[in-house]
Residue, then its C-alpha position, 0 to 999 in steps of 0.5 A: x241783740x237786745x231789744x227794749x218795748x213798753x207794753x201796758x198791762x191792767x192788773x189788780x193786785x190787793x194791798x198790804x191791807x187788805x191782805x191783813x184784813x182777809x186774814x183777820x176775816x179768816x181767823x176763828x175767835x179764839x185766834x182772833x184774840x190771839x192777834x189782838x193781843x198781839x197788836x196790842x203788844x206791837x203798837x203802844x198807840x193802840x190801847x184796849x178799853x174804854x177811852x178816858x177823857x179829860x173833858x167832855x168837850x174835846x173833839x179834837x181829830x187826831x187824825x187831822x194832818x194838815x194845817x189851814x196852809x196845807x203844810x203836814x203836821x202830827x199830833x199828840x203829846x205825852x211826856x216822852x222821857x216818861x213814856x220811855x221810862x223803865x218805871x212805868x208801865x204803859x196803860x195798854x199792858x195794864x187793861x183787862x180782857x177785850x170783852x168784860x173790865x171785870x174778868x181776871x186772867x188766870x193760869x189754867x192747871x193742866x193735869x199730869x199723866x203718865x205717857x204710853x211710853x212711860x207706862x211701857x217702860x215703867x213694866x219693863x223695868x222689872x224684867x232682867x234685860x242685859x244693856x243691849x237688850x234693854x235697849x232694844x225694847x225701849x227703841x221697839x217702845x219708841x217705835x210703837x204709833x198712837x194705838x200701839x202698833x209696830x208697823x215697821x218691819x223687823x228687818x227695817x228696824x234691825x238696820x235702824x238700832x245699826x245705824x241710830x243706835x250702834x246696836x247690831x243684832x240680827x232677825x230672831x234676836x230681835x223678834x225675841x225682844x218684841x215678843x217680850x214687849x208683847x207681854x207688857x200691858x196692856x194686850x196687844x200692844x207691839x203687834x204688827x198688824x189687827x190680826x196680831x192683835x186679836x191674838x195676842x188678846x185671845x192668848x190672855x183669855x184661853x180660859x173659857x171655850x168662846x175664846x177658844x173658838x174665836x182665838x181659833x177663828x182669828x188665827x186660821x180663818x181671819x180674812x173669812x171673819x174679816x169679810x163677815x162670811x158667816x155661812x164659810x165659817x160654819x161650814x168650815x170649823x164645823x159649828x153652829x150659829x149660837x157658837x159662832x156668835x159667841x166667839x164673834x161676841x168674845x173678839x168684839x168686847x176687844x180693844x183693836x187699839x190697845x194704846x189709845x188708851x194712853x196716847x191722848x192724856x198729854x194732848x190739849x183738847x181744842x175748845x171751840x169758841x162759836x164766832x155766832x149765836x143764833x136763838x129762837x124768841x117768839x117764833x123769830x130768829x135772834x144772831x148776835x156775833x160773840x161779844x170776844x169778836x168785838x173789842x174796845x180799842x181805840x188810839x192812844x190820847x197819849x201819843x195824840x197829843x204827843x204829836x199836838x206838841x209837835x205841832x205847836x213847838x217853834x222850833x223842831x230837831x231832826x230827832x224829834x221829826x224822826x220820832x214823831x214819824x214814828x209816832x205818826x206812823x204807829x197811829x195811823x197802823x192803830x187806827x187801821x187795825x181799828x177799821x179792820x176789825x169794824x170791817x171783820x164784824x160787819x162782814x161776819x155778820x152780814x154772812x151769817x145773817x144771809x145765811x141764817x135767813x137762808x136756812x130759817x126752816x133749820x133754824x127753827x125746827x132742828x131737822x136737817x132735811x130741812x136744809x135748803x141747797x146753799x152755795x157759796x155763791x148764792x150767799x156771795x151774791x145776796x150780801x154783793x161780796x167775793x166767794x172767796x170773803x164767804x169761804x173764809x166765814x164758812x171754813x174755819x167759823x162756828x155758830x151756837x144753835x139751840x141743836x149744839x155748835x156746828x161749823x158754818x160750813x156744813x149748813x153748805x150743799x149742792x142740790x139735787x131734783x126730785x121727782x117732783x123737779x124741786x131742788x132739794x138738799x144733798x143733806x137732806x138725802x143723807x139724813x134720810x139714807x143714813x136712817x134707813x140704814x139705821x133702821x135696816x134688818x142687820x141680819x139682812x142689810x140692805x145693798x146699795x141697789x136696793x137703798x137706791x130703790x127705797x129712795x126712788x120710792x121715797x121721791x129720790x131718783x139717784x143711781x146705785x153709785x150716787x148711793x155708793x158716794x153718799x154712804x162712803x161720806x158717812x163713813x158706812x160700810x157695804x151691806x156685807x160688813x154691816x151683817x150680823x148673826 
């Protein structure tokens, strides 16, 4: 049976726009003018630049629509046969940059290098290899990750030359191949696992006796030198401490990751634009926003008084209606995206501002244990915007500070009381937690029960496991892995 109702429901939905603008809030400057220059692109009735006028008294709107008798109208004109035609280039291709008339753009050379893949398979062109076993090492080559480790199984990877390859061989052949890749340069490459590794290094470097003894070390007693079970290991190979820690010294000066070397020439290394900067003159704190976040845009005068044409002919064919909605409706897009980013600035700099003044003590000393506790709400609060508006500044944003360019992001933390009931920075207990490690006796390091301990003392009250979180985050071992002999 069916059955209809009417039921009334308040929603709130963004518009088009304001998605847009979300997105423009969001994107870090270097994207940024990336989307610019794309807009510029879509729309010739945006233009970059300075505006050129005729005379000093036009102050004509041209966005007026509407005439005295309230009947719709468009404005702008332009010869549109030469506006179409194929000889002359539009005005907003030919301006320069958004932010300096005078810089030029210039291809930047990028410099060739030889690949790991290449490197690899320029030595193995000097082995005698049949067809198939040559090509058995190149897809062994293929195999290989960004630091020179094979981490498939040979078994996996004799069904994969079956299938991929119409290559069908068996375990030991294989392995027989791999071995072959492990003498290429530079060591270790092809192994399948750390321990591998160190081996196939130490094998290459047999002729002094602390390589001996760390080669031995590696090979039969790796999980004891894993776990830095120093007092094991003596008493098992049956050597003192000095012969020790030349044999640990020998697998320390090696390379765990053999193809780093090469995995990153061919990459592009991201350059970060900061969106901010923020200066110390006369004891006081100066923000500016990077002047490649404001660009000179305005609406083309050509396709204004295009539509001013319009507007004032006797007569109008359905031809020139329709073109002249186009035109219309390509303006009002220009005139949008002008007022996104007016708005974009505004917010970025209303954001950084609040958090600027926030953590002025930082700002001006450089320490970090003088960040205060800062949410993303304390500053949504103060400048009366969404937490969300302040998230998109905070995540994807940079400032340059006289202590170097750091992501806004990271001037964010929860708070903690210490034993005086202030609330204090999170930071600030990891700047002091990752100095007391620093400073610890390596040959003794310190437990997280007893950093735990030094911090209570120091006026922070927080549990060993609080401890624990906090040095994880910093990406320090526990106190066992940080000895040393």
């Amino acid at each position: 049976m069916l059955k209809q109702q009417f039921q009334l429901k308040l929603s709130q939905k963004l518009s088009p726009q304001q998605i847009q603008l979300m997105k423009l809030i969001q994107l870090p400057t270097q994207a940024f003018e990336q989307r610019v220059a794309q807009e510029l692109e879509e729309n010739p009735a945006l233009e970059g630049g300075k505006e050129q006028s005729d005379s000093e008294d036009y102050q004509e709107d041209p966005y007026d629509t509407y005439d005295q008798e309230g009947t719709e109208i468009i404005e702008t004109d332009i010869n549109v046969d030469n506006y179409l035609s194929d000889d002359e280039i539009p005005s907003y291709k030919l301006s320069a940059n958004n932010y300096s008339a005078d810089d030029q753009e210039r291809e930047t050379p990028y410099a060739s290098g030889t690949s790991f893949y290449q490197y690899l398979t320029e030595q193995l062109n000097t082995y005698q290899l049949s067809d198939e076993q040559m090509q058995m090492a190149l897809f062994l080559i293929g195999s290989l990750d960004d630091s020179g480790y094979l981490r498939r199984s040979i078994d996996d990877l004799v069904d994969d030359l079956a299938f991929t390859q119409n290559i069908y061989t068996d375990h030991n052949t294989l392995l027989w191949v791999l071995h072959l890749v492990q003498d290429l340069d530079p060591a270790g490459v092809g192994a399948r696992n750390l321990q591998e590794c160190l081996v196939l290094q130490l094998e290459r470097k047999t002729a002094s006796s602390a390589a001996q003894k760390a080669l031995v070390m590696v090979q039969e007693h790796f999980d004891a030198f894993s776990k830095k079970h120093y007092d094991k290991l003596i008493q098992r190979l049956g050597w003192d401490e000095e012969a020790l820690k030349n044999a640990i010294h020998e697998i320390e000066i090696l390379n765990p990751k053999p193809g780093s070397t090469y995995s990153g020439q061919n990459r592009l290394i991201e350059t970060v634009v900061p969106d901010f900067s923020i200066r110390i003159e006369e004891g006081s704190l100066a923000l500016t926003l990077n002047g490649r976040n404001a660009p000179e845009l305005h609406v083309s005068r050509s396709y204004s008084e295009m539509l001013k044409g319009y507007k004032e002919a006797v007569q109008h064919s359905k031809a020139q209606k329709d073109a002249v909605m186009f035109i219309k409706q390509k303006l009002d897009a220009a005139q949008w995206f002008i007022d996104a980013i007016k708005q974009r600035q505004h917010t970025l700099y209303v954001t950084m501002s609040a958090i600027m003044n926030r953590q002025k003590d930082y700002f001006l000393s450089g320490d970090e244990r003088q960040l205060r506790p800062m949410i993303l709400k304390d500053i949504a609060d103060e400048i009366g915007m969404d937490i969300s508006t302040v998230s998109r500044v905070a995540n994807s944003k940079y400032v340059d500070t006289p202590y170097g360019t750091k992501l806004i992001k990271e001037f964010f933390s929860e708070s903690m009381k210490n034993d005086q009931g202030e609330d204090v920075s999170t930071r600030e207990i990891k700047t002091i937690l990752a100095s007391m490690i620093e400073e610890e006796d390596k040959r003794r390091p310190l437990t997280d029960d007893k950093l735990a301990q030094v911090l209570k003392d120091k006026g922070y009250p927080i549990a060993r496991r609080t401890v624990a979180k906090y040095r994880e985050q910093l990406d320090v071992p526990v106190a066992r892995l940080r000895k040393v002999l």
